[in-house]
C-alpha positions as CSV (number, residue, x, y, z in Angstrom):
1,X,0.0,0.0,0.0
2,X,3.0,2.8,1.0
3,X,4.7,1.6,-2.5
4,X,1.6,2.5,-4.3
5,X,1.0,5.7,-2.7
6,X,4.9,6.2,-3.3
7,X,4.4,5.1,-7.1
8,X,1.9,7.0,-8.4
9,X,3.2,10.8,-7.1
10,X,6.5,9.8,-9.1
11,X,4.3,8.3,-12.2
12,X,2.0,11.0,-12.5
13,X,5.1,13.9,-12.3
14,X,7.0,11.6,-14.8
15,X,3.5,12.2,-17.1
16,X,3.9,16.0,-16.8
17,X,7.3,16.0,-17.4
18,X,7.3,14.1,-20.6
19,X,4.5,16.4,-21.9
20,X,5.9,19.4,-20.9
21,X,10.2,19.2,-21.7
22,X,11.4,17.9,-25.1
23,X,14.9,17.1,-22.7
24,X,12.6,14.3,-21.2
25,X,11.2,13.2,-24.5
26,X,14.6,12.5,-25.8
27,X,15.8,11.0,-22.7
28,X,13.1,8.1,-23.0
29,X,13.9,7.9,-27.2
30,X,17.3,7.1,-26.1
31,X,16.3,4.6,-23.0
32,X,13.9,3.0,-26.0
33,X,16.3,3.1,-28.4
34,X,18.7,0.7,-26.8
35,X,15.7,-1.7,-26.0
36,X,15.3,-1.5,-30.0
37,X,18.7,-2.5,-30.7
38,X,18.9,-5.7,-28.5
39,X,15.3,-7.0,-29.4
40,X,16.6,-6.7,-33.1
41,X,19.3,-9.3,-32.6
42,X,16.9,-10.9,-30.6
43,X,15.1,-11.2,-33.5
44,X,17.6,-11.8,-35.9
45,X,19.4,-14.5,-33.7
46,X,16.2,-16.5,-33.1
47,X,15.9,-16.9,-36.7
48,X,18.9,-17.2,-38.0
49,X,19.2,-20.7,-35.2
50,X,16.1,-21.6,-36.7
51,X,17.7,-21.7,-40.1
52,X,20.6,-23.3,-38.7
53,X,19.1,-25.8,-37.1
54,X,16.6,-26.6,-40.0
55,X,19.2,-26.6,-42.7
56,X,21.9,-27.7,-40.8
57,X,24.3,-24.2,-41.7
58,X,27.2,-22.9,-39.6
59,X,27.4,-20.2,-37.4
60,X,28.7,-17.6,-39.5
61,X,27.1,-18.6,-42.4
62,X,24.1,-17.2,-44.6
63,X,21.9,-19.7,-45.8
64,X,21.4,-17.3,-49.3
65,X,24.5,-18.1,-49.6
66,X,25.2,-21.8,-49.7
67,X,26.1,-23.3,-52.8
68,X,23.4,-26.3,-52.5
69,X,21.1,-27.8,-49.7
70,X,19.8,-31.2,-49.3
71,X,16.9,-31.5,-50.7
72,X,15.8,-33.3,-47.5
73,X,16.5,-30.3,-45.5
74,X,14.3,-28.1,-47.5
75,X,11.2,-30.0,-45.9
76,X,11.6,-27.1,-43.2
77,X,9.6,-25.2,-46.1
78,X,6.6,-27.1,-45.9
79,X,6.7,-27.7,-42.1
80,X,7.1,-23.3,-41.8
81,X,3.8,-23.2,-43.2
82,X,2.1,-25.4,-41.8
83,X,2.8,-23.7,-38.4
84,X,2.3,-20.3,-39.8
85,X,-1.3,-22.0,-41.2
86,X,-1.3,-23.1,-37.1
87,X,-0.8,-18.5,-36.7
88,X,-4.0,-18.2,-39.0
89,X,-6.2,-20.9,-37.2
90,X,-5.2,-19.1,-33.5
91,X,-6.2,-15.8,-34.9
92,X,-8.8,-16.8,-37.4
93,X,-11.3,-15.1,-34.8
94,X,-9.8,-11.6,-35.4
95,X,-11.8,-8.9,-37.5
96,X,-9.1,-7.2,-38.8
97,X,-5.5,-7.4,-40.0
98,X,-2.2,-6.2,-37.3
99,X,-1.5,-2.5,-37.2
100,X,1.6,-1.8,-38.2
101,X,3.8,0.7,-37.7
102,X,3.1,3.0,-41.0
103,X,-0.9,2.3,-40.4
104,X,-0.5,3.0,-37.0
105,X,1.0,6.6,-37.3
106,X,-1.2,7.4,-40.4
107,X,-4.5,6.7,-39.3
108,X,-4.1,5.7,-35.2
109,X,-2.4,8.5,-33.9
110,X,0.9,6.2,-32.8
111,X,-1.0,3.6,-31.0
112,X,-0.4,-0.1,-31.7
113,X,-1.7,-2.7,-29.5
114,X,1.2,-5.2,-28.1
115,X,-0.8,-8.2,-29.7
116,X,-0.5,-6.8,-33.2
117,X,3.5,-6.5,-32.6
118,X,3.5,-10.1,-31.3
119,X,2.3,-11.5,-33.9
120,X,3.7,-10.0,-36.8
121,X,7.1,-10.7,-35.6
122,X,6.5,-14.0,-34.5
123,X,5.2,-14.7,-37.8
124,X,7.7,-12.6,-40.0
125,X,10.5,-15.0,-37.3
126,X,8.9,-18.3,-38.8
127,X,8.5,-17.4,-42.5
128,X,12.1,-16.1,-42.4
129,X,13.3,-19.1,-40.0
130,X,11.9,-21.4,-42.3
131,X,13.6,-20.2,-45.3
132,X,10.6,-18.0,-47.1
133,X,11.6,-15.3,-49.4
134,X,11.2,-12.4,-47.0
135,X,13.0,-10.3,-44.9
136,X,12.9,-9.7,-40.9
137,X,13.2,-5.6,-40.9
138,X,8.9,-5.5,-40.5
139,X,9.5,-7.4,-37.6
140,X,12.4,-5.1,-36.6
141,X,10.3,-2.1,-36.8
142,X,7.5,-3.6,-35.6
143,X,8.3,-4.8,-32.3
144,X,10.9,-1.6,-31.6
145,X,7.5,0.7,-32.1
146,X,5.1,-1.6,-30.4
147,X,7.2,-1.3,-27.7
148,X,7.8,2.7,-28.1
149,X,3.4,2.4,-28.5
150,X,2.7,0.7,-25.2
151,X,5.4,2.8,-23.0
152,X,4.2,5.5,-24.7
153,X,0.4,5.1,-24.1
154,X,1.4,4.1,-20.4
155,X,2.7,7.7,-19.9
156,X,-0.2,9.4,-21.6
157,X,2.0,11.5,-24.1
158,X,0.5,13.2,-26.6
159,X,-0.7,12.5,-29.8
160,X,2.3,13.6,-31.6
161,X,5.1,13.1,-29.0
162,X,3.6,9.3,-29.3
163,X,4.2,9.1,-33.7
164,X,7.5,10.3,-33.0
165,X,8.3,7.9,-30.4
166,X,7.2,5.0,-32.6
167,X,8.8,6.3,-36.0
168,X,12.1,6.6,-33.9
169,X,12.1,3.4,-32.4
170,X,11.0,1.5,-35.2
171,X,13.9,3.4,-37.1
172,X,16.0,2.6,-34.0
173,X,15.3,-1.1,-34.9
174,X,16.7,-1.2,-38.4
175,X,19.5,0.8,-37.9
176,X,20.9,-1.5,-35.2
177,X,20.5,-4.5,-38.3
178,X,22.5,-2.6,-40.0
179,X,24.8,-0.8,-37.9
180,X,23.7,2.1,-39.4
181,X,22.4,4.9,-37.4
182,X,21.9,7.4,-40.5
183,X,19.6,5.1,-42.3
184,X,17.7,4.7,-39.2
185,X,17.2,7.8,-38.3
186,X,16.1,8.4,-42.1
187,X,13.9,5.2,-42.2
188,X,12.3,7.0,-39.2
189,X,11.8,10.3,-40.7
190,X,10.4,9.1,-44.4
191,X,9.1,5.7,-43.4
192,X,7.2,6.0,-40.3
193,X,6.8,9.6,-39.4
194,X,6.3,10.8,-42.9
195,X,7.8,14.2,-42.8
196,X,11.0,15.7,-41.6
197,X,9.7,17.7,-38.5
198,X,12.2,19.9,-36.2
199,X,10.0,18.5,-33.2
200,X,11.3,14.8,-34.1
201,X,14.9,15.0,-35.2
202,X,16.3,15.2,-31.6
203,X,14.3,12.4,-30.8
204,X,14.9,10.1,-33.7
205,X,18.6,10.7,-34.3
206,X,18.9,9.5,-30.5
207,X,16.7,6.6,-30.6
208,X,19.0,5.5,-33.6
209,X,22.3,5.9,-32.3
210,X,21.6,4.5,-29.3
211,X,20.5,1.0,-30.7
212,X,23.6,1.0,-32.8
213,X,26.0,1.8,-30.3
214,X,23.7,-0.4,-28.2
215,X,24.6,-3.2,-30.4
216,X,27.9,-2.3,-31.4
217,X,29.3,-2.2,-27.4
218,X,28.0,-5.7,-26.8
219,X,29.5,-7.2,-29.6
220,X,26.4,-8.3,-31.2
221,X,26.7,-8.7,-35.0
222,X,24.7,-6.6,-37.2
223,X,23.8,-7.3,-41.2
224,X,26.6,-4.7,-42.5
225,X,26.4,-4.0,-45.9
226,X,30.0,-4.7,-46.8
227,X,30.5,-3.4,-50.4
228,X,33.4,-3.7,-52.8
229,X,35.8,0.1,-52.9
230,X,33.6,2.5,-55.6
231,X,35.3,3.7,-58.8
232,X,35.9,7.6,-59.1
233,X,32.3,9.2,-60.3
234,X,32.0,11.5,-63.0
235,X,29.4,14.2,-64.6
236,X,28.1,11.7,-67.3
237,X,27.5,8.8,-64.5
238,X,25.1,11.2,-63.2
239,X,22.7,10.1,-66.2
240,X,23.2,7.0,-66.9
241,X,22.7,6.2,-63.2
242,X,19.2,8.1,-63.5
243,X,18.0,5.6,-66.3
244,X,19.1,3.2,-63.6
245,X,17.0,4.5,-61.5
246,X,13.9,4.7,-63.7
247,X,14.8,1.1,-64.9
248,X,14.4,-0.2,-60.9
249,X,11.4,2.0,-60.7
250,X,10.0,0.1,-63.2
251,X,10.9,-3.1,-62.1
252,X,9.8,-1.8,-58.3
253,X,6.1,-1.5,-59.9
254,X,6.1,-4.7,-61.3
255,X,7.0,-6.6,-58.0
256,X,4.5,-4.9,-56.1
257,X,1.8,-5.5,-58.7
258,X,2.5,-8.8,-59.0
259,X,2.5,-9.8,-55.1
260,X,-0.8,-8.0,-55.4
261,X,-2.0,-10.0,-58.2
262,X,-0.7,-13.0,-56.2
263,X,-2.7,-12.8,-53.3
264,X,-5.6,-12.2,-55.2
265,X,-5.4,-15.4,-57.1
266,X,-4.8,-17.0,-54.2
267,X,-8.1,-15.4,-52.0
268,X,-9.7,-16.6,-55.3
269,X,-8.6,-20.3,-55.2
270,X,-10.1,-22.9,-53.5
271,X,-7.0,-23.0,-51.2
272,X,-8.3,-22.9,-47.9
273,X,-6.6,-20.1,-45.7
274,X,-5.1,-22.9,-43.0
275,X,-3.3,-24.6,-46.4
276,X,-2.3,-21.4,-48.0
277,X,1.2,-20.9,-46.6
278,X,2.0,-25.0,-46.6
279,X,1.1,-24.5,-50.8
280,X,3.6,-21.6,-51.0
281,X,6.4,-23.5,-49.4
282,X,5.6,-26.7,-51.9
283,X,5.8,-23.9,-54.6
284,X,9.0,-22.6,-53.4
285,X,11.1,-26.0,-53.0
286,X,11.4,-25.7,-57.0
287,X,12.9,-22.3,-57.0
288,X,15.2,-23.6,-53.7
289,X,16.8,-26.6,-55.5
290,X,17.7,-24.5,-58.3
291,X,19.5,-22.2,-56.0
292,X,19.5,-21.5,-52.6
293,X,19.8,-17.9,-53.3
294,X,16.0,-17.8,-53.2
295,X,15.9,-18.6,-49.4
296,X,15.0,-16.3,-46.9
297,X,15.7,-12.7,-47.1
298,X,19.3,-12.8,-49.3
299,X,21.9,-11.2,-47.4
300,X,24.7,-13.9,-48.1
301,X,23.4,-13.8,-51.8
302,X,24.2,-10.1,-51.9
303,X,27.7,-10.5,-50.9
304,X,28.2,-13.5,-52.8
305,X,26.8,-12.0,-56.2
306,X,29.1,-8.8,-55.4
307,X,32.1,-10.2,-54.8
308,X,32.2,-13.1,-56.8
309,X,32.1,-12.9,-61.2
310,X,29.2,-14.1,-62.3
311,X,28.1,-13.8,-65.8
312,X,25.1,-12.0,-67.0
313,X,22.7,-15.1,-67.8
314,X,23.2,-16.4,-64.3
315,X,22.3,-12.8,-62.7
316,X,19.4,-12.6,-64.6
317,X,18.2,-16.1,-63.5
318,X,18.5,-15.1,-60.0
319,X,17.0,-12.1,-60.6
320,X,13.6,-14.1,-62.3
321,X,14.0,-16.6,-59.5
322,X,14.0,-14.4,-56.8
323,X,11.5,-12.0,-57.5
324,X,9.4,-15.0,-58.1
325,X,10.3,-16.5,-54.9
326,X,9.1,-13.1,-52.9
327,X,6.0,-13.5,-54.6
328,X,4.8,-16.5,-53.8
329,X,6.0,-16.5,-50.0
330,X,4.1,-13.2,-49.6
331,X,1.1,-14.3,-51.3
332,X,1.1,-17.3,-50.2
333,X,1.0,-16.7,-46.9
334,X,4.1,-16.0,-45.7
335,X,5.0,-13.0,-43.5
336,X,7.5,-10.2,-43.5
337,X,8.5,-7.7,-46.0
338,X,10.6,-6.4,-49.1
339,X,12.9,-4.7,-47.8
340,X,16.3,-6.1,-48.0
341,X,14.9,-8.8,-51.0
342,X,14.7,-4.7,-52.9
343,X,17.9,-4.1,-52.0
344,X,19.5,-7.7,-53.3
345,X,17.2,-7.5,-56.6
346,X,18.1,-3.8,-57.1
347,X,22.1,-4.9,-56.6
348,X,21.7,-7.7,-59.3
349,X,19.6,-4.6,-61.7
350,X,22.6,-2.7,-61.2
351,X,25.3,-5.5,-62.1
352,X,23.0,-6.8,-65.3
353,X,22.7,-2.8,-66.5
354,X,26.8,-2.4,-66.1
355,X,27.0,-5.4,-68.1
356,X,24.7,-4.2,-70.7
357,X,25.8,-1.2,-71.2
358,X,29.7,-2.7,-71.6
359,X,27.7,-4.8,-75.1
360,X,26.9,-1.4,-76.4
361,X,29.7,-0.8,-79.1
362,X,31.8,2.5,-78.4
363,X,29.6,3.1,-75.1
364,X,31.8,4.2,-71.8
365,X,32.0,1.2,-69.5
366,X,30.1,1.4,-65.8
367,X,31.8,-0.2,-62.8
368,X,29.7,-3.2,-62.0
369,X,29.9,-2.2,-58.3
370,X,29.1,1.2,-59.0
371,X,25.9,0.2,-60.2
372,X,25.2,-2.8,-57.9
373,X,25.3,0.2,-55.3
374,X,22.9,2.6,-56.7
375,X,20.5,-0.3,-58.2
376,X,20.5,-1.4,-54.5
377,X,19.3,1.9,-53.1
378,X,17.2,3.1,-56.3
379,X,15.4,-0.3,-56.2
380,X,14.6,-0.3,-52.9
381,X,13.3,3.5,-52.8
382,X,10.8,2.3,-55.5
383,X,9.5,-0.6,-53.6
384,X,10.0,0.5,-49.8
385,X,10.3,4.5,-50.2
386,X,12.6,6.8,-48.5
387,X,15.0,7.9,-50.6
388,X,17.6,9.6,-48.1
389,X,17.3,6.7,-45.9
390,X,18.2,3.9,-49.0
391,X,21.3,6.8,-50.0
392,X,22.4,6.9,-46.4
393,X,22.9,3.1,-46.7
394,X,25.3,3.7,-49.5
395,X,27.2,6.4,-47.6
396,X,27.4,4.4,-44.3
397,X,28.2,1.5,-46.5
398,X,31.0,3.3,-48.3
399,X,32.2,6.3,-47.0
400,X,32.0,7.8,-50.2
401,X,29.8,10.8,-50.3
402,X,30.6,11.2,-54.2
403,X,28.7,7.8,-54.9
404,X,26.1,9.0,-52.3
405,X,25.3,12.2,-54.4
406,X,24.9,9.8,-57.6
407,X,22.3,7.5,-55.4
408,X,20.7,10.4,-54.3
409,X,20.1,11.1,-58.2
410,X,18.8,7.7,-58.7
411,X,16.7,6.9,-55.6
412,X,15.2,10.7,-56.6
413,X,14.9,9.3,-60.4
414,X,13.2,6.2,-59.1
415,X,10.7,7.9,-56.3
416,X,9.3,10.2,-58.6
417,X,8.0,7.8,-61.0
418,X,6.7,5.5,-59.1
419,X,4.6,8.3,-56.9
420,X,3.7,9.6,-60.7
421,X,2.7,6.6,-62.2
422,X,2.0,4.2,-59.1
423,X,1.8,6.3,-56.0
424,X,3.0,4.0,-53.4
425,X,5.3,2.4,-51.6
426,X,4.8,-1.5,-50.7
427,X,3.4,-0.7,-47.3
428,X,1.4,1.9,-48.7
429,X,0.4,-0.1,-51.0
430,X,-1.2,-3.1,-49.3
431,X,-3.1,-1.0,-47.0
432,X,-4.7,0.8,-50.1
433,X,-5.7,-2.9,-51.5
434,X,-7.4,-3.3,-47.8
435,X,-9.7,0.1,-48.8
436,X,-7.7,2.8,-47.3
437,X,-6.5,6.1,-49.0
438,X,-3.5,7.0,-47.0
439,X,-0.1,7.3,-49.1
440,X,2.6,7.8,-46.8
441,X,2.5,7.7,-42.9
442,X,2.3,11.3,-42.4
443,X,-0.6,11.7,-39.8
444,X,-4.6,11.9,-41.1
445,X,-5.7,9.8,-38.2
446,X,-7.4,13.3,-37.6
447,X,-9.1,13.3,-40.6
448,X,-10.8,10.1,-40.1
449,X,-12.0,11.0,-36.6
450,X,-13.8,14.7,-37.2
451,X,-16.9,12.8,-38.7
452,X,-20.2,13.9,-38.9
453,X,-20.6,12.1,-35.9
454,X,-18.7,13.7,-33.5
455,X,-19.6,17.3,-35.5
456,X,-23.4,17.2,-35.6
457,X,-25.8,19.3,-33.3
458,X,-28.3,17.3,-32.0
459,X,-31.1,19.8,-30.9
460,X,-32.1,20.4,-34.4
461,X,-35.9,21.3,-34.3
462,X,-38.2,19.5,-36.4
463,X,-41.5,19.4,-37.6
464,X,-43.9,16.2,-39.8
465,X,-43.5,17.4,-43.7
466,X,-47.6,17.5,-43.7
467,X,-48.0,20.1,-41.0
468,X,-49.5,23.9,-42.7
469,X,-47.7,26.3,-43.8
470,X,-49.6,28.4,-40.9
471,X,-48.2,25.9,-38.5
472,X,-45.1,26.2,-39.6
473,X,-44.7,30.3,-39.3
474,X,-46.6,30.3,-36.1
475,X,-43.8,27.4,-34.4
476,X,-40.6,29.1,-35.9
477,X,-40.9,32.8,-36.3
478,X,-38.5,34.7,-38.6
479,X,-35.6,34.9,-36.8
480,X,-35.8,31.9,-34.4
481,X,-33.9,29.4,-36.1
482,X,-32.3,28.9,-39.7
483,X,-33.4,25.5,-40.8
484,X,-36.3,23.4,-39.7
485,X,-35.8,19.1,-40.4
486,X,-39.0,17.5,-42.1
487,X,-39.8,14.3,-40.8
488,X,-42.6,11.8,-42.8
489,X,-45.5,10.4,-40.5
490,X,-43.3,7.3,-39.3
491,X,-40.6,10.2,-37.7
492,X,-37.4,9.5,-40.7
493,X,-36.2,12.1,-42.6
494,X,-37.9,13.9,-45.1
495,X,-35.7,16.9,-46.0
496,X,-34.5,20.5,-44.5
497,X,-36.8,23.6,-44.6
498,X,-35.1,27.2,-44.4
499,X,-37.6,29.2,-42.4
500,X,-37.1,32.3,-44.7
501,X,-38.3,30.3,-47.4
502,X,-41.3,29.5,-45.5
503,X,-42.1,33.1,-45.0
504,X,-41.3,34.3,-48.8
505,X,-43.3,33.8,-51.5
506,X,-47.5,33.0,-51.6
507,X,-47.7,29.9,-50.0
508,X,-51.4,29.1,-49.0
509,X,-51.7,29.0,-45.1
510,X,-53.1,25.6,-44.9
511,X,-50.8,24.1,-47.8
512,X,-48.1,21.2,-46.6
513,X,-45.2,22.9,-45.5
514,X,-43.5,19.8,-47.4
515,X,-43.5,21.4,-50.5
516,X,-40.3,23.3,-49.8
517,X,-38.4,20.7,-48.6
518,X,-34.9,20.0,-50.3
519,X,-32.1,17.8,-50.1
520,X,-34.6,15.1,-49.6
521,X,-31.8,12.6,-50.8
522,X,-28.9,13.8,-49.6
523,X,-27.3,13.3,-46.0
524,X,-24.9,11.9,-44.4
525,X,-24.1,9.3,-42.2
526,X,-22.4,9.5,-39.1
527,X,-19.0,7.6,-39.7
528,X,-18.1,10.0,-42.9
529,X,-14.8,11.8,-42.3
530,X,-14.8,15.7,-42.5
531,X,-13.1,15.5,-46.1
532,X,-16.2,13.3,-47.6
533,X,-18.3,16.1,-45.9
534,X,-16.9,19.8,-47.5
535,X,-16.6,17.1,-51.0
536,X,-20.6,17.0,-51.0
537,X,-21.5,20.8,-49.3
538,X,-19.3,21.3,-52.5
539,X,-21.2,19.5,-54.5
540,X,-25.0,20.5,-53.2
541,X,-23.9,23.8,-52.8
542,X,-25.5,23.9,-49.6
543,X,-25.0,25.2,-45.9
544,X,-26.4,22.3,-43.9
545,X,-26.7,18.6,-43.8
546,X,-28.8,16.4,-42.1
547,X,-27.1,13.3,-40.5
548,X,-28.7,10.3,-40.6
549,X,-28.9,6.1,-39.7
550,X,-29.4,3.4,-41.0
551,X,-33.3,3.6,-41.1
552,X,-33.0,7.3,-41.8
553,X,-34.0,8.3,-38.5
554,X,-32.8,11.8,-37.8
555,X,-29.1,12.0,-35.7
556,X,-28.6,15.9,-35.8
557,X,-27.1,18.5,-38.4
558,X,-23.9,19.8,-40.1
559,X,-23.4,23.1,-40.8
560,X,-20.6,24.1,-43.0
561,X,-19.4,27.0,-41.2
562,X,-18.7,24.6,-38.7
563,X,-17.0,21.9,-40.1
564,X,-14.9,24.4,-42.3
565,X,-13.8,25.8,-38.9
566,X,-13.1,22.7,-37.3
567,X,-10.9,21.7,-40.0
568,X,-9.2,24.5,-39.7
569,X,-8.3,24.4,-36.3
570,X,-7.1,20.8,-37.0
571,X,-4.6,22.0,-39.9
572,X,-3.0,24.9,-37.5
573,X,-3.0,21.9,-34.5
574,X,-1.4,19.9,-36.7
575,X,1.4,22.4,-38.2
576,X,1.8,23.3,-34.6
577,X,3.1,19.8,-34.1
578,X,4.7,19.6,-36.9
579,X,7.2,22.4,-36.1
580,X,7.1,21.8,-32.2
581,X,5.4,24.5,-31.3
């Protein structure tokens, strides 16, 4: 009893702190931060043993990277998804699909429930584990911003302070898998928070260094992306490296159209949802025995393909294989993400352009590795986004900011087409195939909470469409009121009534008073977010709007004045935030 009385004093002036000193904010970014780094080794460590242990690998080895398997071992295919079909039965009684990180600072204000986080990684650990063609950096993110959510929501920070916790822990978490603090703090900023605010840079370059130097003082290995030295750059690379980028924006589109196209098929087939990841691991056994480069999420391949000489026909047979590979884990089934599989498809892009380009009689030759190195980041801006955060993984991967600038070029190259002609990222993407609108995870969680709902006066008067004209003048006097709501003889809506209209004209005295009504049809029902509202008082032209249910009983009224202001007042709010005011 004394230790409660004691604990909540100190709780509740930890609250105020946090909401009231940006010192504090950044203090618990860089506590959180460190928790990030560790539970993405965790992560990583739990399934590369699984790996080891299913396909008999060494310690230091990458299983994209071995030469063969026995075909015997790659039963660990089919046995992964039949336990991830074990993850859909468990959940089968949920009504909708995990947050994630993006969804959850676009739409939910920050907030991710800890169940969501626990299963996405546990099932992004087992599809990776088992040797399915995805990556583990969802799960990274995931669980360092479900974390950074639930702390977060425990100490009652704002709406805002809470996004920017996430997006910098969930940064946090893939800049400790690659030891690379600049392309987490990046991956934060473009990723997750969707805009580079003053408010969040403290916070998110903390977060980010901390889980690297985190991981880096306890001697836990990280996926470095070790790259052969970079040949001098100079002013005609600049263009040929932007048709590069173009080329993997291109190629970004068709991989996420085809995963979409995938899963379609597969919701279409007569596949049952239990089955559907065991029939995507039979699929991918195939593509496995061919090469192993296939498997999981391709970091040994990477190296290997970079630092060995491979000729063009064999590059662009992994390059088929792979992206095939990625497509029928993830629609099959499988979970996790595109992340690094971009960046090891956007190396190979690079290497099979150098080579083209060499075939061209009289044409300058392009370093291999140069190209490798800006396919990597260019691809992977088209397909994940964030194109500082995919050219700070050159530089931190390099050192050298003149093949940074050139990546910049590309990734920029690549971005803009595919937000011209596509419009999303993969993340993006797949929520916009679920039915929602948002492109990037800059917050308008707002947006979809100012509904009519929560906007609409409910002591609107109202009066039965078949009462007289005399009736009418006699209840609401000029002057009273602005609109009157018609109701029909079973009490539903029946249309609005200005009250100057009832007074003007010749109407006869003991006529219906219904024979003004307008906007009989049009209303608005009380889950319709303030955007779909000033689209139709555009539209009607019109300054009020009855809200209505199901059965068209009346729920109150809209007035445009009011939801105008109210957006208003949400835009300042959120610029206010946005600059950390």
């Amino acid at each position: 009893m004394i230790r409660t009385r004691l604990f909540v004093p100190v709780l509740a002036g930890l609250r105020r702190r946090l909401r009231t000193s940006e010192a504090a904010l950044i203090a618990l970014a860089l506590l959180l931060g460190s928790c990030a780094g560790l539970m993405t080794m965790l992560q990583a460590n739990v399934a590369h043993v699984m790996q080891r242990i299913l396909y008999g690998i060494g310690a230091d080895d990458r299983l994209s990277a071995q030469t063969m398997i026995d075909p015997i071992r790659l039963i660990a295919l089919p046995l992964g998804g039949i336990a991830l079909g074990g993850f859909v039965w468990l959940a089968r009684s949920r009504r909708r699909a995990p947050i994630d990180v993006v969804e959850a600072n676009a739409l939910h204000g920050g907030v991710i429930p800890m169940r969501d986080s626990l299963t996405v990684s546990a099932q992004t650990i087992l599809s990776n584990g088992a040797g399915a063609s995805v990556g583990l950096e969802a799960a990274y993110a995931q669980m360092a911003g479900g974390l950074a959510s639930v702390v977060g929501q425990w100490l009652r920070l704002r709406r805002n302070d809470l996004r920017i916790l996430v997006g910098a822990c969930a940064g946090a978490g893939v800049g400790a898998a690659f030891g690379a603090p600049l392309t987490g703090a990046f991956y934060a900023f473009e990723i997750v928070i969707g805009a580079y605010t003053p408010a969040a840079i403290a916070p998110v370059a903390t977060a980010s260094l901390a889980a690297v130097v985190t991981v880096r003082a306890l001697g836990l290995p990280a996926y470095l992306v070790v790259l052969p030295a970079a040949e001098p750059i100079v002013s005609s690379d600049y263009f040929l490296y932007a048709a590069l980028g173009l080329i993997c924006a291109l190629v970004g589109i068709v991989i996420m159209q085809a995963v979409t196209v995938m899963e379609g098929m597969v919701r279409r087939s007569f596949i049952p949802d239990l089955a559907r990841p065991f029939a995507g691991a039979l699929l991918l056994i195939p593509f496995a025995l061919l090469t192993p480069q296939v498997l999981s999420a391709g970091h040994g391949a990477l190296h290997l393909d970079l630092t060995m000489k491979v000729s063009l026909g064999f590059l662009a047979t992994i390059f088929l294989l792979k992206i095939a590979a990625s497509v029928v884990s993830l629609g099959f089934g499988f979970r996790g993400g595109l992340f690094f599989a971009s960046l090891f498809l956007g190396s190979i892009t690079g290497q099979i352009f150098a080579g083209l380009i060499s075939m061209i009689p009289g044409a300058s030759p392009v370093n291999a590795n140069d190209a490798a190195l800006i396919g990597m980041a260019a691809l992977a801006v088209a397909v994940v986004g964030g194109p500082m955060t995919m050219s700070m993984l050159v530089l931190e991967a390099t050192h050298d900011f003149a093949l940074t600038s050139t990546a910049i070029t590309a990734s920029l190259c690549a971005s803009t087409l595919v937000r011209e002609t596509f419009g999303f990222s993969f993340s993006t993407w797949r929520l916009h195939t679920r039915g929602e609108t948002i492109r990037s995870a800059r917050d308008v969680g707002w947006v979809k909470n100012l509904t009519a709902g929560r906007m609409m006066r409910r002591d609107t008067p109202t009066i039965e469409e078949s009462a007289s004209f005399a009736e009418f003048r006699r209840r609401f006097p000029l002057g009273s009121v602005r609109v009157v709501i018609a109701t029909d003889e079973a009490g539903a809506y029946a249309g609005i009534i200005r009250v100057s209209a009832a007074f003007a004209g010749d109407h006869k005295e003991d006529a219906p008073v219904g024979e003004i009504v307008h906007l009989k049809e049009t209303t608005l029902s009380p889950d319709q977010d303030v955007s779909a509202i000033m689209r139709l008082f555009e539209a009607k032209e019109t300054d009020e709007l009855a809200v209505v249910g199901e059965d068209r009983n009346l729920l109150g009224l809209v007035t445009e004045k009011y939801v105008r202001r109210r957006y208003t007042e949400e835009i300042e709010k959120a610029q206010r935030d946005l600059f950390g005011d």
